[in-house]
C-alpha positions as CSV (number, residue, x, y, z in Angstrom):
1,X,3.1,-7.3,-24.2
2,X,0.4,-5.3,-22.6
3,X,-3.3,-6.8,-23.9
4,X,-4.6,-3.7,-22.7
5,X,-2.5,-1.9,-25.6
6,X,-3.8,-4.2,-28.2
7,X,-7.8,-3.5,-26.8
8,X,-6.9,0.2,-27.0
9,X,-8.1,0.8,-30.6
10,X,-11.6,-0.4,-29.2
11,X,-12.9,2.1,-27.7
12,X,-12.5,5.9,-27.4
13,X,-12.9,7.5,-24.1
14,X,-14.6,11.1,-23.9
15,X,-13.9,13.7,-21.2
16,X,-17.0,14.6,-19.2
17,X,-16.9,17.9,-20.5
18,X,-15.5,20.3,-23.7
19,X,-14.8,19.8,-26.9
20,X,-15.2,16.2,-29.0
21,X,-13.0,15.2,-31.7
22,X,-14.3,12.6,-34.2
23,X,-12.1,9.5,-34.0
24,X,-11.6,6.6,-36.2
25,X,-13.2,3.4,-35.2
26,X,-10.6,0.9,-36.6
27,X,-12.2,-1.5,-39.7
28,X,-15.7,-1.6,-37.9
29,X,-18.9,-2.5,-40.0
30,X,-21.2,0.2,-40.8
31,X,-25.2,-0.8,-40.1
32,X,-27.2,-0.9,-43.0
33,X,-29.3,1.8,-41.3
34,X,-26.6,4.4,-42.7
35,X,-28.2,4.3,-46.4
36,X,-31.5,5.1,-45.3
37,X,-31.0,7.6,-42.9
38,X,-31.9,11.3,-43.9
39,X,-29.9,12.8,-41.0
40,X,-28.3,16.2,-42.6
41,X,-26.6,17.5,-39.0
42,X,-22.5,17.8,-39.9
43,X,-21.2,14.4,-38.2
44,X,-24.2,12.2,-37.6
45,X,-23.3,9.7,-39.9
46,X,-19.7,9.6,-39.5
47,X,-20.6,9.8,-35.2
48,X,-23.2,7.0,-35.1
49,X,-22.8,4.6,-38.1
50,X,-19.1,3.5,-37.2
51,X,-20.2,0.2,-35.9
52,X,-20.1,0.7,-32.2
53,X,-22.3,1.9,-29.4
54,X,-22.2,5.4,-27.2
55,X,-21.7,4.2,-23.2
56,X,-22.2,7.4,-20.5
57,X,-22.2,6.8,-17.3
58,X,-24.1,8.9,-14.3
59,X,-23.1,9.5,-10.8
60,X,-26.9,9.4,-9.6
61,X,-29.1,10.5,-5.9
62,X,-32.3,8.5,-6.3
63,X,-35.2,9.1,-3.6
64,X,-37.0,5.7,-2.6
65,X,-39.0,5.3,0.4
66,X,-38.3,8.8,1.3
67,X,-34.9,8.3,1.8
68,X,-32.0,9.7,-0.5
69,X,-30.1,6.7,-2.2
70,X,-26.8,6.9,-4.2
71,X,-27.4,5.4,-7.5
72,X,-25.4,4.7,-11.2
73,X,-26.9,5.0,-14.2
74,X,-25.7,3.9,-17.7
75,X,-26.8,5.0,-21.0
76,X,-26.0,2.4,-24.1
77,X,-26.6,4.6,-27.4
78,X,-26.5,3.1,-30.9
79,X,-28.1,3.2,-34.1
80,X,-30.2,-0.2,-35.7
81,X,-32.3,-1.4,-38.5
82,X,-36.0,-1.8,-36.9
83,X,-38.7,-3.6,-38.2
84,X,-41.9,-0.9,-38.2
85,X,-44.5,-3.6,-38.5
86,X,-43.2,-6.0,-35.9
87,X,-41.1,-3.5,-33.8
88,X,-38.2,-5.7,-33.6
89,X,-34.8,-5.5,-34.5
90,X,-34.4,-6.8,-38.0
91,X,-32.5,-10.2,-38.5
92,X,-32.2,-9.6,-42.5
93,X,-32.2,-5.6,-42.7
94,X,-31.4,-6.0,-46.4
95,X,-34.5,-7.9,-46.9
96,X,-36.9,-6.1,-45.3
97,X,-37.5,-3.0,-47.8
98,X,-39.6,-0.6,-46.7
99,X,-40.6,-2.2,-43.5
100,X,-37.0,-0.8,-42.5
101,X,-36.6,2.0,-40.2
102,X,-33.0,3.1,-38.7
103,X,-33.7,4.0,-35.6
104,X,-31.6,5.8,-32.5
105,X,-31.6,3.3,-29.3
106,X,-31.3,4.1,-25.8
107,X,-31.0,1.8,-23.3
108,X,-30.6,3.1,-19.9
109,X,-29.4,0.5,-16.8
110,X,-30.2,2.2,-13.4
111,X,-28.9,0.5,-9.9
112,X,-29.5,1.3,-6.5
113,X,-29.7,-0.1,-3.0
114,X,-32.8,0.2,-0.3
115,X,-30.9,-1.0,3.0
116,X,-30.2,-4.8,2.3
117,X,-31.9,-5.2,-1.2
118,X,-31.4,-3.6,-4.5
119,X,-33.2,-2.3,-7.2
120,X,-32.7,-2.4,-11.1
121,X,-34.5,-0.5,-13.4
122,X,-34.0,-0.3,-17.2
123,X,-35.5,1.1,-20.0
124,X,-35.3,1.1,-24.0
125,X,-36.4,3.4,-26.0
126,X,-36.6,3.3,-30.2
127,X,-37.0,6.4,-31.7
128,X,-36.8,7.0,-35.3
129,X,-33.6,9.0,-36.8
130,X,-35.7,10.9,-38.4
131,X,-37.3,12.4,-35.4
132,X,-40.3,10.4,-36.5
133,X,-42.5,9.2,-32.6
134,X,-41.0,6.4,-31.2
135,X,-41.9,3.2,-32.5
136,X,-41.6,1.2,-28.9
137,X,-40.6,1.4,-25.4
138,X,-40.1,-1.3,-22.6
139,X,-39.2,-0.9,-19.4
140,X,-38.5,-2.8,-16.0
141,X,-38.5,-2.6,-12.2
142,X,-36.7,-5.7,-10.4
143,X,-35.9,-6.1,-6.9
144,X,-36.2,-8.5,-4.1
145,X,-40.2,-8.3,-4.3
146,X,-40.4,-9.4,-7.4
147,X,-40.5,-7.5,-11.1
148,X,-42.7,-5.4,-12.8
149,X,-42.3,-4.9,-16.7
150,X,-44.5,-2.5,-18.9
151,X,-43.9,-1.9,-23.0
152,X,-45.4,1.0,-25.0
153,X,-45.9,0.2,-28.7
154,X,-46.6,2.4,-31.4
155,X,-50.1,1.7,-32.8
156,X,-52.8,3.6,-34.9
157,X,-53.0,7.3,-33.3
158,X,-51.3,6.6,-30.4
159,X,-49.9,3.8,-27.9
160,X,-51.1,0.8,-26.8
161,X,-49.5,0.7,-23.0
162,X,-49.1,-3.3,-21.4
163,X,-48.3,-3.4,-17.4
164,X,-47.2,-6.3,-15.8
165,X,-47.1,-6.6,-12.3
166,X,-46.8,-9.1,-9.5
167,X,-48.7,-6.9,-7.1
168,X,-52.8,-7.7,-7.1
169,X,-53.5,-3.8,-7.2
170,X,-51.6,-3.1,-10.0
171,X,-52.2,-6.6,-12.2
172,X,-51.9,-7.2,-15.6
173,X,-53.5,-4.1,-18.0
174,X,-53.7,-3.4,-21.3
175,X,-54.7,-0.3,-22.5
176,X,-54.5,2.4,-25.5
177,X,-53.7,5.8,-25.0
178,X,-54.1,8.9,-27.0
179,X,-51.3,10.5,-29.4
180,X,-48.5,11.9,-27.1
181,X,-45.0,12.2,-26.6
182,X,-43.3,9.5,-24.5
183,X,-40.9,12.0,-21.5
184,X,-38.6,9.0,-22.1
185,X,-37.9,9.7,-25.6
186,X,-36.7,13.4,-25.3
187,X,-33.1,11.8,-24.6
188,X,-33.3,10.1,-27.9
189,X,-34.7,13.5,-29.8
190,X,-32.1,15.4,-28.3
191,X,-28.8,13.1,-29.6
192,X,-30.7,13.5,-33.2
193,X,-31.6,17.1,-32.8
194,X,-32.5,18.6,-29.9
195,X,-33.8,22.0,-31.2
196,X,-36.1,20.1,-33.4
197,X,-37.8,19.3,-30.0
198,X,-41.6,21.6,-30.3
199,X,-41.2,24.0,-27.4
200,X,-44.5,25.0,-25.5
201,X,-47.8,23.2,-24.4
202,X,-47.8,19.6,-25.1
203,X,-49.3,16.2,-24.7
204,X,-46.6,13.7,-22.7
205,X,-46.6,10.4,-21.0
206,X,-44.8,10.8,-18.2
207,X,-42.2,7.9,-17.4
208,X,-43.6,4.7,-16.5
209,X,-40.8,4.7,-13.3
210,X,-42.4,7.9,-11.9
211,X,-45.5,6.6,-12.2
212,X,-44.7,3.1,-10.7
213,X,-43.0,4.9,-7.7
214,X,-45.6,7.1,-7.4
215,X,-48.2,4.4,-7.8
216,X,-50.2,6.1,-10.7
217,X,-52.1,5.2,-13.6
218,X,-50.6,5.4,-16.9
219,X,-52.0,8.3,-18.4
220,X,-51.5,11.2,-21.2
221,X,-50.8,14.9,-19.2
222,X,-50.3,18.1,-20.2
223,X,-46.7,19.4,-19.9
224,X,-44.6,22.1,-21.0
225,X,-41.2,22.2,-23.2
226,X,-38.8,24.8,-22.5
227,X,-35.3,24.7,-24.2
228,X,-32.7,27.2,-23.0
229,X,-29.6,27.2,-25.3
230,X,-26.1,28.2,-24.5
231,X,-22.9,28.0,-25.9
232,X,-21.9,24.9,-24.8
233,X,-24.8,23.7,-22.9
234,X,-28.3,23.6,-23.3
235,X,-31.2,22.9,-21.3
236,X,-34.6,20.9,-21.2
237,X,-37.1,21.5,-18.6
238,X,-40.5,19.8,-18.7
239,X,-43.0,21.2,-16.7
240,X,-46.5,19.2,-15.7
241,X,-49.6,21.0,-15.3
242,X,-51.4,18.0,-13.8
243,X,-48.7,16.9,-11.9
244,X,-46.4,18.9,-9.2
245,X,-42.9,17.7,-11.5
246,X,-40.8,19.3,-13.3
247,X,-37.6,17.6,-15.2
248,X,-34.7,19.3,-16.3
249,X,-32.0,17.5,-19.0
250,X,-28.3,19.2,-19.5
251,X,-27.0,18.9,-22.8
252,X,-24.1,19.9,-25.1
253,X,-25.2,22.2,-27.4
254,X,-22.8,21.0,-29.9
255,X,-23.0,17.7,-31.7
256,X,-23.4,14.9,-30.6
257,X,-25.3,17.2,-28.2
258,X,-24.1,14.4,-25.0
259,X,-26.1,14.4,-21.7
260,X,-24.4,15.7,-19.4
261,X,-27.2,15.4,-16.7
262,X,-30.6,16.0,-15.4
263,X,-33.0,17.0,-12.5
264,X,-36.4,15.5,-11.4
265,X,-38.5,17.2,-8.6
266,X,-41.8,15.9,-7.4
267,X,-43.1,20.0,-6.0
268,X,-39.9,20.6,-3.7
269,X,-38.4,17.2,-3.6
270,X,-35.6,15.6,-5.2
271,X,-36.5,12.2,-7.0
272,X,-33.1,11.8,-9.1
273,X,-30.4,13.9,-10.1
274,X,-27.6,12.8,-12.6
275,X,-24.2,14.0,-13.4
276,X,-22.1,12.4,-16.5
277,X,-18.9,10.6,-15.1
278,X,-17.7,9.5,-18.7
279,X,-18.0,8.4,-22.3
280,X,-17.0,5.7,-24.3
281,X,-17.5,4.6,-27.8
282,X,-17.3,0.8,-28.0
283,X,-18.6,-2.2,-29.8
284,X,-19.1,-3.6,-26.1
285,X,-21.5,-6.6,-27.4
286,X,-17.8,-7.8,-28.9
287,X,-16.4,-7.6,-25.3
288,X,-17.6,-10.0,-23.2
289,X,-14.7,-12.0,-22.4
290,X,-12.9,-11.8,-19.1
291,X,-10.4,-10.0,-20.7
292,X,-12.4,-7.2,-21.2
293,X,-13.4,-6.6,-17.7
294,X,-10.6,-3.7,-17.4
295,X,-13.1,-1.8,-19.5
296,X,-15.4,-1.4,-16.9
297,X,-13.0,1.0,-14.7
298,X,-12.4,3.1,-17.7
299,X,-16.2,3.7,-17.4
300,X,-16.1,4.4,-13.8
301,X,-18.4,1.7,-12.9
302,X,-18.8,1.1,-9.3
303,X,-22.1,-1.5,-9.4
């Protein structure tokens, strides 16, 4: 018999594009998170508190060293109990009372190569399912140089922003910057409600791989929020007065409102551009034995 038959139940794999239908998710656990959250969008429950994890992958041209590089991005989304004082994820959910925040995860696994050396980058972002500012952010730049990690944590009016780097310019900081919307965190606000996103003049921290690759400061700017919605997809553009960049994030206008890619130009140049290969639901934390590895084709994973 075929253990690939037996492994099908697993996981559900989504076209890149159309319609989704809602399928059962076998006798998975349901995260504690579901009985606090205040979600009232048709499906949200039933979509992400069925005990496994939302895995999209991106074909992806990313610009380093001016130079065009082909790239693969994947984005892990699922739903958790967080601590709101420690900014963790709880151990004991059911003890922590109102400490307990469910929140919407993205973490998003970038890879690309620079001639003989590669480059990972990866970012998690915690927003709050109820389209609260995220709580906490980390993110991380390795290569053959070295790495360089930064986390952004939620703390009085605004976010207290640590860099560490390995290069003597850059060093260690610690800083706190003013109330503003993380860039980073529009992904998360658009798989909980996209059109609950403020449109117009804004405050935003741009993301903290722009301004590594770019060499900048972390710093608040003014931006702009655009949403253009259509009948199956929508769009996000974010446009920097301060800065000559302008992001653009495809969605489906439906729920669960997928990302089905995005644009990022620095004035008339291309810094990334991704298109959605495929999706899978999966509890993939439960498949990590060799036997498993067949899953990574039906993702289209070529890293």
């Amino acid at each position: 018999m075929d253990f690939r038959r037996i492994a099908f139940w697993a996981f559900i794999v989504l076209p890149a594009a159309g319609c989704i239908r809602h399928q059962p998710a076998g006798n998975s656990d349901k995260p504690i998170g579901e009985k606090v959250s205040d979600r009232s969008t048709p499906g949200f429950k039933e979509y992400w508190y069925r005990g496994m994890a939302e895995l999209s992958t991106y074909e992806v041209e990313q610009e380093r060293y001016g130079e065009m590089r082909r790239a693969e991005q994947v984005n892990i989304f699922v739903t958790e109990d967080f601590s709101k004082s420690k900014q963790v994820k709880l151990d004991a959910p059911q003890d922590a009372g109102a400490d307990r925040v469910p929140i919407l995860k993205l973490n998003a696994v970038r890879r690309f190569h620079t001639g003989i050396y590669e480059y990972t980058l990866m970012e998690s972002v915690f927003t709050p399912v109820d389209a609260s500012p995220s709580l906490k952010a980390t993110y991380s730049v390795m290569d053959w140089c070295g790495q360089v990690f930064s986390q952004f944590n939620l703390k009085g009016n605004g976010y207290r922003a640590r860099l560490f780097s390995y290069f003597e310019n850059e060093g260690d900081t610690d800083q706190q910057l003013k109330a503003a919307m993380l860039e980073d965190e529009l992904m998360t606000r658009i798989r909980i409600d996209p059109f609950s996103i403020p449109a117009g003049k804004t405050d935003l921290i741009p993301s903290p791989f722009y301004l590594r690759f770019r060499h900048k400061p972390y710093e608040v700017h003014k931006a702009d929020i655009g949403i253009e919605k259509g009948e199956r997809e929508s769009k996000l553009t974010v446009r920097y007065a301060e800065l000559d960049r302008t992001l653009t994030i495809r969605f489906e206008t439906n729920f669960p409102h997928r990302i089905l890619g995005w644009e990022e130009m620095d004035g008339e140049h291309l810094l990334s551009r991704g298109r959605l290969k495929t999706t899978m639901m999966s509890d993939y934390w439960r498949r990590h034995d060799n036997g498993s590895e067949f899953l990574r084709d039906s993702l289209k994973l070529v890293f």
